[in-house]
DRENMARZA-822670 format. One record per residue (C-alpha): residue number from 1; chain; x, z, y. Coordinates in nm, 2 decimals, m for minus. Example, Ala and Ser with C-alpha at 12.3 -4.5 7.8 and 13.67 -1.06 7.14 Angstrom:
2
R	k	c	east	up	north
R	1	A	1.23	0.78	m0.45
R	2	A	1.37	0.71	m0.11
END
This chain:
519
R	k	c	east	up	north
R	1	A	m1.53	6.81	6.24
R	2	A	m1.62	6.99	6.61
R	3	A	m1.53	7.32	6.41
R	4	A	m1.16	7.15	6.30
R	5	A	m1.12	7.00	6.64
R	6	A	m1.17	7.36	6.78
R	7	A	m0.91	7.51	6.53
R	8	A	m0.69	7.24	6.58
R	9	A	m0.75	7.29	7.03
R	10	A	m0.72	7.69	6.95
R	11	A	m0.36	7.61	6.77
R	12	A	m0.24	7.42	7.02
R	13	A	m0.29	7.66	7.30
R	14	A	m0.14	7.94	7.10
R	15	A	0.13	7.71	7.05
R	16	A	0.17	7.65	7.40
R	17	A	0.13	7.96	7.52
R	18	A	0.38	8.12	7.26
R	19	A	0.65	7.87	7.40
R	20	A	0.56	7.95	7.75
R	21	A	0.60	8.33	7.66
R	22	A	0.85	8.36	7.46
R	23	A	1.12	8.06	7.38
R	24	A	1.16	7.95	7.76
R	25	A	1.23	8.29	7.85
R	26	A	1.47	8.26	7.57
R	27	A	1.67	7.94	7.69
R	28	A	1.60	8.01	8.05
R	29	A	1.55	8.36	8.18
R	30	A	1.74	8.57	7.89
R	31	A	2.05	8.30	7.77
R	32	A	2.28	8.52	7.88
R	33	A	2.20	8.71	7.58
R	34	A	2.18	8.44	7.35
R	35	A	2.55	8.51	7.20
R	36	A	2.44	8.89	7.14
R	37	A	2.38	8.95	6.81
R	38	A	2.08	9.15	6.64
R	39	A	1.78	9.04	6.46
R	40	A	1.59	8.71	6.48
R	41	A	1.24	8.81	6.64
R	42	A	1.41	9.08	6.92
R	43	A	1.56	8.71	7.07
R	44	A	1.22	8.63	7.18
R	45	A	1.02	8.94	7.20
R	46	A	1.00	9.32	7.20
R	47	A	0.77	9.28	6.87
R	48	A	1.03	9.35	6.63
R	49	A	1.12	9.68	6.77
R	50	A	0.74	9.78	6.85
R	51	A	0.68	9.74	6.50
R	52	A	0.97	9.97	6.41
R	53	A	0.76	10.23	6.61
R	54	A	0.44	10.15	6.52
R	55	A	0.57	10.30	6.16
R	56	A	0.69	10.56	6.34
R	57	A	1.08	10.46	6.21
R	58	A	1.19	10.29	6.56
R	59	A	1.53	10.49	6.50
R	60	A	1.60	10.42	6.16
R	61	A	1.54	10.00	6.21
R	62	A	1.76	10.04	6.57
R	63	A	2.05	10.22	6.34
R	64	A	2.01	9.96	6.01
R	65	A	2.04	9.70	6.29
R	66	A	2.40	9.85	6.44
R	67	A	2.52	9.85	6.07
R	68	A	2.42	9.54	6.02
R	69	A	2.52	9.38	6.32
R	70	A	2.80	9.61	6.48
R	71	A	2.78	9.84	6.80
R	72	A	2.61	9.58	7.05
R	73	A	2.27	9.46	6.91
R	74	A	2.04	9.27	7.11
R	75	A	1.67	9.49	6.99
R	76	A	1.47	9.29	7.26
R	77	A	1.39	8.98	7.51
R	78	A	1.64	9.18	7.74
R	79	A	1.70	9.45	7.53
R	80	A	2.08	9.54	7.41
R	81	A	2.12	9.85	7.24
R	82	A	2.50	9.98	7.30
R	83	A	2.57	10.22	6.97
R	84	A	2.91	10.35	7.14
R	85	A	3.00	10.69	7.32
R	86	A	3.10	10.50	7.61
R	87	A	2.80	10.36	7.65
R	88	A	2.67	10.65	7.76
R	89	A	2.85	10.68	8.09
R	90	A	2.80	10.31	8.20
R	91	A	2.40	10.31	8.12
R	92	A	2.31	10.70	8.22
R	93	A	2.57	10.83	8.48
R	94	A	2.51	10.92	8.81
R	95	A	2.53	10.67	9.08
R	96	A	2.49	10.33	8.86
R	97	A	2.16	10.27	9.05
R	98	A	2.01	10.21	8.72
R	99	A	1.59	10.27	8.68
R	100	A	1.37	10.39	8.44
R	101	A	1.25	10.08	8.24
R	102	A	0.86	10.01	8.24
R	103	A	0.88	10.16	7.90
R	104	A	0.75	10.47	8.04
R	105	A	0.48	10.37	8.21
R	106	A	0.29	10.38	7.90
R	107	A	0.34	10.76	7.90
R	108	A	0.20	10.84	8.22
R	109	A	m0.12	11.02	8.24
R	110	A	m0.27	11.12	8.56
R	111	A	0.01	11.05	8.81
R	112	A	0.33	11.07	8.68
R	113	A	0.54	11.35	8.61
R	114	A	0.95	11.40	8.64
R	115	A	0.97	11.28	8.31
R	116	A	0.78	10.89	8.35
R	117	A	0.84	10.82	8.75
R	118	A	1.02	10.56	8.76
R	119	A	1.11	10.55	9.13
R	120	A	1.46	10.71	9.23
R	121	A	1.36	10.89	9.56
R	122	A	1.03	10.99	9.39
R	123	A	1.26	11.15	9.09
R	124	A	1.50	11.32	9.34
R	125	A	1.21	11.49	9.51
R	126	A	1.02	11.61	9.21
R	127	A	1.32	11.69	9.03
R	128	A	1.46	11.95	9.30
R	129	A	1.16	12.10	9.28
R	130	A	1.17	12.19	8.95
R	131	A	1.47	12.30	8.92
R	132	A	1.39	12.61	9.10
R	133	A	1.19	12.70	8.79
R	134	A	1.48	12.62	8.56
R	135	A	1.78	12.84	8.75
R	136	A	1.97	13.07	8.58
R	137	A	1.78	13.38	8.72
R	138	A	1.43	13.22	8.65
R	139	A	1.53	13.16	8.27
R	140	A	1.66	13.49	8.20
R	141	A	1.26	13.62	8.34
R	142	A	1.16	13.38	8.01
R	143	A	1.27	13.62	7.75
R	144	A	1.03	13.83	7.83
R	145	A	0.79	13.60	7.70
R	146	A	0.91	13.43	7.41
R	147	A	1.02	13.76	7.26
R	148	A	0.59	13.85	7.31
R	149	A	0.55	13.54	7.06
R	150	A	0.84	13.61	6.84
R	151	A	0.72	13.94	6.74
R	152	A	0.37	13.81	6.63
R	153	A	0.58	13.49	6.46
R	154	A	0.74	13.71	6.23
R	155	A	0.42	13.94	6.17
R	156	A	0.29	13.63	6.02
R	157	A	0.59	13.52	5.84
R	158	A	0.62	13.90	5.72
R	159	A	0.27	13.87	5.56
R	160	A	0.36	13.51	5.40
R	161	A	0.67	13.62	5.31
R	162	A	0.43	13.90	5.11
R	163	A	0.28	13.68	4.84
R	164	A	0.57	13.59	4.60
R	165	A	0.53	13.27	4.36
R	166	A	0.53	13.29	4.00
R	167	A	0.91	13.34	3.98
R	168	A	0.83	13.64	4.19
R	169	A	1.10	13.56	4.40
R	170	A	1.02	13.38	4.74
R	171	A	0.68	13.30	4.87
R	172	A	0.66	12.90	4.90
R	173	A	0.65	12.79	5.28
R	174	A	0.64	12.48	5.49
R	175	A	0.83	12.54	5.78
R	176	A	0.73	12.27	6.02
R	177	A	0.39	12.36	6.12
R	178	A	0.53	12.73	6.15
R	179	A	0.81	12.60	6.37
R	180	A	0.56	12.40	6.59
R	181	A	0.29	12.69	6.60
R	182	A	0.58	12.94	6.79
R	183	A	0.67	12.70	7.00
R	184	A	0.38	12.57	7.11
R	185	A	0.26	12.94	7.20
R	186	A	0.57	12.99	7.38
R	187	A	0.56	12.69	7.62
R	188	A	0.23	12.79	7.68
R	189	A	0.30	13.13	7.75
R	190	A	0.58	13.00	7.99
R	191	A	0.43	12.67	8.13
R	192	A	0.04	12.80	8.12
R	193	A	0.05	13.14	8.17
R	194	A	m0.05	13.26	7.80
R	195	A	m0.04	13.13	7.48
R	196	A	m0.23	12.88	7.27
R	197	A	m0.31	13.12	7.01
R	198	A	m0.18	12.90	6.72
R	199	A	0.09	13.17	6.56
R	200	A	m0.22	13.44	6.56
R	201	A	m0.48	13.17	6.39
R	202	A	m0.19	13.06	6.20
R	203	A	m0.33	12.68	6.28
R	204	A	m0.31	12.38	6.52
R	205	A	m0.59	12.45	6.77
R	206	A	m0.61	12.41	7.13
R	207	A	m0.88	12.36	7.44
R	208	A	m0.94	12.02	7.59
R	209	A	m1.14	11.97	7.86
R	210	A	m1.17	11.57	7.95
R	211	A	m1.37	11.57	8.26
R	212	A	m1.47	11.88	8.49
R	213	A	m1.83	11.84	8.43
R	214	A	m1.75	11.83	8.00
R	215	A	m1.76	12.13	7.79
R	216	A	m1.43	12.25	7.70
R	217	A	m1.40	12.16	7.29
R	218	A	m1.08	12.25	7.07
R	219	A	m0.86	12.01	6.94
R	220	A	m0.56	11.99	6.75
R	221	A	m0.27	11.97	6.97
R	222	A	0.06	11.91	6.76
R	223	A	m0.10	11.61	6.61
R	224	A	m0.27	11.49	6.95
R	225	A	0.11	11.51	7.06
R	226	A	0.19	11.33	6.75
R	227	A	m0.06	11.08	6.81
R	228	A	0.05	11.04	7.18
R	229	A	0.42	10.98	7.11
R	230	A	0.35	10.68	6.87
R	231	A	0.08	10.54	7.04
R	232	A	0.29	10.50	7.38
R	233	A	0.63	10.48	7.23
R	234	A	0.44	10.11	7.10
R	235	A	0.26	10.05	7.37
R	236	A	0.56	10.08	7.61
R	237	A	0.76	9.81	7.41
R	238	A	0.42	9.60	7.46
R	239	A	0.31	9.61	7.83
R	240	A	0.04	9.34	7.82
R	241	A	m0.09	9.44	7.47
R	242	A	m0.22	9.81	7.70
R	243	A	m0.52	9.69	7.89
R	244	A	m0.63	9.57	7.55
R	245	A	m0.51	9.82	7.31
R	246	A	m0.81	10.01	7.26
R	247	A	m1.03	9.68	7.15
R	248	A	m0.78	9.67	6.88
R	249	A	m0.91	9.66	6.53
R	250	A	m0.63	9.88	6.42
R	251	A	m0.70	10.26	6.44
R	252	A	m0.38	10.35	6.56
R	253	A	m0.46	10.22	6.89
R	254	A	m0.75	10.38	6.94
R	255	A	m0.69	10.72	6.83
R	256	A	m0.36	10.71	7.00
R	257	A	m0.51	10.64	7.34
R	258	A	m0.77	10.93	7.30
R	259	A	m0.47	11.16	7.24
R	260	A	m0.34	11.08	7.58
R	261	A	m0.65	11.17	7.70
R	262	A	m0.69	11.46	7.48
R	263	A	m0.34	11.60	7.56
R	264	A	m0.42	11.56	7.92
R	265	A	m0.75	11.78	7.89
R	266	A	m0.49	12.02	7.71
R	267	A	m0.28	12.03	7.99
R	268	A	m0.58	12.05	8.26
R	269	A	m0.77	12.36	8.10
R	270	A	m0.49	12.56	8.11
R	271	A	m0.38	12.50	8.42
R	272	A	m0.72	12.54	8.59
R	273	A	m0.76	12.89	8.39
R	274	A	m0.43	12.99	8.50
R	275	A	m0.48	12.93	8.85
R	276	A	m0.86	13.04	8.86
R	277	A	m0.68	13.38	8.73
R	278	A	m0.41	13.40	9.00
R	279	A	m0.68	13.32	9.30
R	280	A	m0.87	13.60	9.14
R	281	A	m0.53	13.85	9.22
R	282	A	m0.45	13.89	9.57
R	283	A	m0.17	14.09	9.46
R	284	A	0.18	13.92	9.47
R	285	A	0.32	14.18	9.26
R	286	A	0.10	14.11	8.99
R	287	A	0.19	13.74	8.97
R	288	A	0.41	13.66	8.64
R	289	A	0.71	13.46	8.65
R	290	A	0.72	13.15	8.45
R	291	A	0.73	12.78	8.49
R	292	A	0.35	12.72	8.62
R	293	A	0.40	13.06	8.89
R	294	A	0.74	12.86	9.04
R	295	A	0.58	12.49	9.02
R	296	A	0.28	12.66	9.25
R	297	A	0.52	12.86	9.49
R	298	A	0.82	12.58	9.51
R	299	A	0.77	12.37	9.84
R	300	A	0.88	11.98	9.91
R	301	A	1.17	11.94	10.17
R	302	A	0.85	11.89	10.43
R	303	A	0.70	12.20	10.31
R	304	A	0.44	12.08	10.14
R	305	A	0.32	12.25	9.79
R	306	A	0.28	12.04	9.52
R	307	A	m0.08	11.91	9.46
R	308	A	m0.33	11.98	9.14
R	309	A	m0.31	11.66	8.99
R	310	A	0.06	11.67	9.03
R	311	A	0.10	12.06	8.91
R	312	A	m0.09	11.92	8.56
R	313	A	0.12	11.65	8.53
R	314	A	0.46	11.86	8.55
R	315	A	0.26	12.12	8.37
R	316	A	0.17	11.81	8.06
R	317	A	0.53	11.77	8.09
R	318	A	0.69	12.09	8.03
R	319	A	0.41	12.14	7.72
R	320	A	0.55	11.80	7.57
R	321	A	0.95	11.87	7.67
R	322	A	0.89	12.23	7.52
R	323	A	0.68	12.24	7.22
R	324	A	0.75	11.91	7.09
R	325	A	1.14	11.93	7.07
R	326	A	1.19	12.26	6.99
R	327	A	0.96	12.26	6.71
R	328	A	1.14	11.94	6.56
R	329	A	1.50	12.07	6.66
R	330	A	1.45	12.47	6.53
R	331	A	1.28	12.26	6.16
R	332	A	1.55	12.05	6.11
R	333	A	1.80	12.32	6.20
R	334	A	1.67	12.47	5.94
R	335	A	1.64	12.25	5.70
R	336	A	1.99	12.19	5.76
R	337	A	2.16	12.57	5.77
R	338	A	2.00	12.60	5.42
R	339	A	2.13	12.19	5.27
R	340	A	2.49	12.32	5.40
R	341	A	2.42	12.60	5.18
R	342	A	2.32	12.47	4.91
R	343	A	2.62	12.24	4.91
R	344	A	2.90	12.44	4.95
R	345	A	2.76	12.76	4.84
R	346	A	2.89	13.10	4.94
R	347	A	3.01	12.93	5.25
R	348	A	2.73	12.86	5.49
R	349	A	2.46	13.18	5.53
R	350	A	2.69	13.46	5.44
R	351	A	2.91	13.41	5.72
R	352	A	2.64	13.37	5.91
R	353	A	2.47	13.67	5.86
R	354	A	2.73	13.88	5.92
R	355	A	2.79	13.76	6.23
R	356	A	2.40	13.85	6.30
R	357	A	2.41	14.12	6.15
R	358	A	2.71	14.28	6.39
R	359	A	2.54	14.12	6.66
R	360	A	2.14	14.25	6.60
R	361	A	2.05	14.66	6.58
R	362	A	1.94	14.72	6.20
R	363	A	1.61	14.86	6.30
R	364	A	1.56	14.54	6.54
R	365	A	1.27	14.28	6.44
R	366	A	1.35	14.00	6.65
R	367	A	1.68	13.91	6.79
R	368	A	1.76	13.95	7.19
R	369	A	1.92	13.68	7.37
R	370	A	2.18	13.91	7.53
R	371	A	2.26	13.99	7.14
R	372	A	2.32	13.59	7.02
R	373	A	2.38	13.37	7.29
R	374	A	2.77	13.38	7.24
R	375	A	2.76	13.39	6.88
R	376	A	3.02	13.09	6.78
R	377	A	2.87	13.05	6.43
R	378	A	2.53	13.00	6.55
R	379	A	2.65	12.81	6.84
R	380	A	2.79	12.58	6.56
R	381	A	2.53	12.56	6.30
R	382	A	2.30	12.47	6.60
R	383	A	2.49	12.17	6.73
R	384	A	2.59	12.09	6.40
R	385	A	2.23	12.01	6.30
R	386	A	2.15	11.85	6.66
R	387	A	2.37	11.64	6.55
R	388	A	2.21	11.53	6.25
R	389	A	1.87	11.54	6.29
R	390	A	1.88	11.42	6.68
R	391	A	1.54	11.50	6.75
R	392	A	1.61	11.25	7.08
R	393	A	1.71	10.99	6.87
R	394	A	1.58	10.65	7.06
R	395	A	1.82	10.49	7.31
R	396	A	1.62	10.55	7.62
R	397	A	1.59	10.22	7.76
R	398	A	1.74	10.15	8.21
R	399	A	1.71	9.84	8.41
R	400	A	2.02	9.69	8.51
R	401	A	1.97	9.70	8.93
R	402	A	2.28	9.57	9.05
R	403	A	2.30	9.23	9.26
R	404	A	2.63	9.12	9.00
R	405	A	2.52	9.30	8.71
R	406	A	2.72	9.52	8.50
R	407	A	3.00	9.53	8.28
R	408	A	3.09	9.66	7.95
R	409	A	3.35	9.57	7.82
R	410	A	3.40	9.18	7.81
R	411	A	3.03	9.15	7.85
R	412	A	2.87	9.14	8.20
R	413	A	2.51	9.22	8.20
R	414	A	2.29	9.05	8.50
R	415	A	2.00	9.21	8.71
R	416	A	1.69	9.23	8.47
R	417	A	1.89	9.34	8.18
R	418	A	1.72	9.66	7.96
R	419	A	2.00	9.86	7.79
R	420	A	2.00	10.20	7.59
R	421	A	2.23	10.40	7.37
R	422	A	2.09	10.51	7.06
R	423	A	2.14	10.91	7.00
R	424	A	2.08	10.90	6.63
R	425	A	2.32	10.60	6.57
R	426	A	2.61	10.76	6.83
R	427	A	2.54	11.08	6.61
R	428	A	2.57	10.94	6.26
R	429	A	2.91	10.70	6.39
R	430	A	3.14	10.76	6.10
R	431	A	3.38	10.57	6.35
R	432	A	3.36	10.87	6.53
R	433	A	3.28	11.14	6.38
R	434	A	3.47	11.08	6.02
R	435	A	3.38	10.96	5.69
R	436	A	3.21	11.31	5.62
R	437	A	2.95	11.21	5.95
R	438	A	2.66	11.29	5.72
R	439	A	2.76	11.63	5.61
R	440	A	2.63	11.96	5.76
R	441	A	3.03	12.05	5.86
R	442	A	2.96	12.32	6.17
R	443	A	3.33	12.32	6.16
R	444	A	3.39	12.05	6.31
R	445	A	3.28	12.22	6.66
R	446	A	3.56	12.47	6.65
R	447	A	3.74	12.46	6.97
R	448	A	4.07	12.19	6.91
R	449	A	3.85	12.01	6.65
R	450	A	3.66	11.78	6.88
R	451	A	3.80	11.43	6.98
R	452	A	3.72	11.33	7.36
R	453	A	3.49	11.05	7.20
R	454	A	3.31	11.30	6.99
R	455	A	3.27	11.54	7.29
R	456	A	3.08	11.24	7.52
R	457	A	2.93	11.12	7.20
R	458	A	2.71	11.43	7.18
R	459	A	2.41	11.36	7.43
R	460	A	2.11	11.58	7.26
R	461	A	1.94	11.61	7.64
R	462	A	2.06	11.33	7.70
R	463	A	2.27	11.20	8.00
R	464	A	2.34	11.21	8.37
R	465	A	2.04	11.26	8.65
R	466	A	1.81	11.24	8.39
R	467	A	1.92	11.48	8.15
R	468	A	1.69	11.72	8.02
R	469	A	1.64	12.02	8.30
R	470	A	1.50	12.23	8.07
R	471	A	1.77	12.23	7.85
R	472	A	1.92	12.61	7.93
R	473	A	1.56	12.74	7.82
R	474	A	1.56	12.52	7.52
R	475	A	1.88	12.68	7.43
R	476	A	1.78	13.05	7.44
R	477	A	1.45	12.99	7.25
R	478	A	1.66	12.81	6.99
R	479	A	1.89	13.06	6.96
R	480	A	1.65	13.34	6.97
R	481	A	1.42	13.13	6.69
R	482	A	1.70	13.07	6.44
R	483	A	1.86	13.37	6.46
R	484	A	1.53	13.58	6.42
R	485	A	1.44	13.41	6.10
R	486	A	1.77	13.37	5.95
R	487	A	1.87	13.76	5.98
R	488	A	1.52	13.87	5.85
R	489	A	1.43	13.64	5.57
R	490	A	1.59	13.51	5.26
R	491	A	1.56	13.16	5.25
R	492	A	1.54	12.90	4.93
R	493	A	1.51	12.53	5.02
R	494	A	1.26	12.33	4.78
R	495	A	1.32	11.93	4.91
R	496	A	1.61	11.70	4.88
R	497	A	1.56	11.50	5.20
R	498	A	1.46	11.60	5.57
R	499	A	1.20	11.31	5.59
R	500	A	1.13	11.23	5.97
R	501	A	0.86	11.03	6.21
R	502	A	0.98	10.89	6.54
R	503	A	0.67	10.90	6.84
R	504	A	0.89	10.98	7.19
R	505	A	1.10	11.25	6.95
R	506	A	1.19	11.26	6.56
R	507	A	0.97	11.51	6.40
R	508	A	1.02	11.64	6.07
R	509	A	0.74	11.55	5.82
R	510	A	0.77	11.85	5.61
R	511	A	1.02	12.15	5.53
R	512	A	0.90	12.35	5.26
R	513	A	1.15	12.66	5.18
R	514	A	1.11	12.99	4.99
R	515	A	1.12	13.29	5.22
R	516	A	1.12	13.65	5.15
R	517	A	1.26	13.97	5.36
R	518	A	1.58	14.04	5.34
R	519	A	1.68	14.41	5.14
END
């Protein structure tokens, strides 16, 4: 009887505290969303869509919701989602006074970086910093370095692309890990000072170092990154469930927190051995010029250098913003160049390759960014498969700041309200793209073929203040990626479906292709 009474007191506090939690909110704090439509749960809670990225499929549930629903869905407590290109400009333009929601506290590690601060003035301030390392001069100094790691990429891919399968035709391939390997090397090259070796092991493998009194160990770090992307994209959604997350019985939780650490230690060894190496040179000339060398020499408007803790952070950044996207983005481009292919065939890779092959010497083994980077075609085929695969694809989520609130539309949104545009679901619009929205059509980029809600539409750094500053450098690596592999190899693909998992960014699961060199 003692037992049931103490079931039956343990109910009734759950009961109490659920109401207290969740349903006054709900009649009280949030009823000005009560008339929004979207499903059941995300009226009370932000379970529904933490759920959605604990399965790693917080994009797909956000789009099936829009369909469902229409283009104003309410995902959260305070949460609307706005699946419309005008969205864009009212939620992520300059000078709406909007803020970073608390979301992204859950990815900060150390102190935070340009990508998680939430504060405005702290932002500006970091922001102008590094965007000396991101200027037009300072990213043409980049090629020198990525086209170092291209040239041992396709060493490796030469020697795959050696051992033929039975039909003695193309070697078999998955391209993801490949695609993660050269850019992983390359951010490190250009954030780090040198590369993380994974295109010459030809595996995910990188130093940690925890604590500066631990020994430095090696750890994987495309699936720490992985790891660290779910884990937080959760957790964020969820910001009373962190203090407790690790005492979880559910592994996820667990292992997802010690990637944070883990990709922090990443991020620490190689900046420590990158500046023990430069302390160790008194000679300026001898200092390279890359991301880390400008982070160390740029100067606050007080003149103050940036500190350790913060150079690691903005370091931890760069290795996430660089490695992570471009390996997902250069995959499902792809994966996409070749599905074109093979469904209009004839129409898709020869054009292409003449247009590389005018552009790119005969005897040249990887392609120069001088060479491609006003190729229209591959201009094209890249956006065309940004597009589709949105590698950005969650609507990053602001705070409505504003004393009245805002309006869209007919709706005004108060003070406290979280609101996002969804990248993937803007992207796959058949409202405004056309009823052929899920087709690889890089024709539709020709210049007169874009409406002026297709052209806001496509956000794939996103928008306003906050817009991706790397995105120039992304670019040229893309560019230099794609058109390296496409001009040199034959490519088969060998899957029906680009299957994808959402952490921060949609990664590709697997792309396997034939490859072969090109006669």
């Amino acid at each position: 009887m003692a037992l049931l009474s103490g079931w039956s007191f343990a109910a009734i506090c759950f009961v109490v505290v659920s109401i207290h939690y969740y349903l006054l909110p709900y009649v009280k704090t949030y009823k000005h969303l009560q008339d929004i439509p979207g499903p059941f749960l995300a009226k009370f809670s932000n379970i529904w869509l933490a759920i959605g990225a604990r399965r790693g499929k917080k994009f797909a549930w956000v789009h099936r919701a829009h369909e469902k629903y229409g283009p104003i869905v309410r995902v959260g407590y305070n949460h609307v989602s706005i699946a419309e290109p005008e969205g864009l400009h009212t939620v992520y333009a300059h000078g709406n006074g909007f803020l970073k929601d608390r979301y992204y506290e859950a990815f900060v590690s150390g102190v935070p970086g340009v990508f998680n601060v939430r504060d405005r003035t702290e932002h500006s301030r970091k922001r102008k910093i590094i965007a000396h390392a991101f200027s037009p001069g300072a990213v043409h100094a980049f090629e020198d370095h990525m086209s170092e790691n291209l040239r041992r990429w396709v060493g490796q891919l030469d020697r795959i692309a050696e051992h033929l399968g039975p039909s003695h035709s193309h070697a078999k391939l998955d391209m993801m890990p490949w695609c993660t390997y050269i850019a992983f090397d390359v951010i490190g090259d250009l954030a780090f000072g040198a590369p993380f070796g994974m295109v010459a092991k030809g595996r995910d493998e990188c130093e940690s170092q925890l604590h500066p009194d631990d020994p430095v160990t090696l750890t994987k770090g495309a699936e720490t990154l992985n790891r660290r992307g779910e884990v937080s994209s959760t957790l964020g959604l969820l910001p009373a469930l962190r203090p407790f997350a690790k005492y979880l019985p559910d592994p996820f939780f667990s292992k997802g927190l010690q990637s944070v650490r883990n990709l922090h230690g990443i991020a620490k060894v190689a900046v420590n051995k990158r500046l023990s190496a430069a302390e160790g040179s008194s000679k300026s000339s001898s200092r390279r010029r890359d991301i880390l060398q400008m982070l160390v020499d740029a100067r606050d408007s007080s003149g103050a250098p940036m500190p350790r803790d913060e150079l690691i952070s903005e370091a931890l950044t760069e290795l996430i913003a660089g490695s992570d996207t471009v390996s997902n983005t250069a995959c499902a481009i792809f994966y996409w160049i070749l599905a074109g292919e093979r469904a209009a065939p004839g129409t898709i890779i020869a054009p292409l390759l003449a247009e590389l092959d005018a552009a790119i010497p005969a005897d040249a083994a990887i392609a120069k960014f001088e060479q491609v980077k006003n190729l229209p075609l591959l201009r094209r085929y890249i956006d065309e498969a940004m597009r589709l695969h949105s590698t950005s694809a969650l609507g990053l989520p602001r705070i409505v700041t504003a004393p009245k609130g805002v309006a869209y539309g007919e709706t005004v949104f108060p003070p406290g309200t979280v609101l996002s545009v969804p990248s993937y679901t803007i992207h796959h619009s058949a409202e405004v793209w056309g009823t052929d929205v899920e087709e690889f059509k890089p024709d539709r980029w020709l210049k007169g073929n874009l409406t002026a809600r297709q052209n806001i539409c496509f956000n794939p750094f996103s928008y306003g203040p906050r817009a991706c500053v790397g995105q120039n450098v992304a670019r040229m690596e893309l560019s230099l990626i794609v058109a390296t592999a496409l001009r040199r190899y034959d490519f088969e693909l060998y899957q029906e479906v680009l299957e994808s998992r959402e952490g921060f960014s949609k990664k590709p699961e697997e792309c396997w292709v034939g490859i072969r060199r090109r006669r």
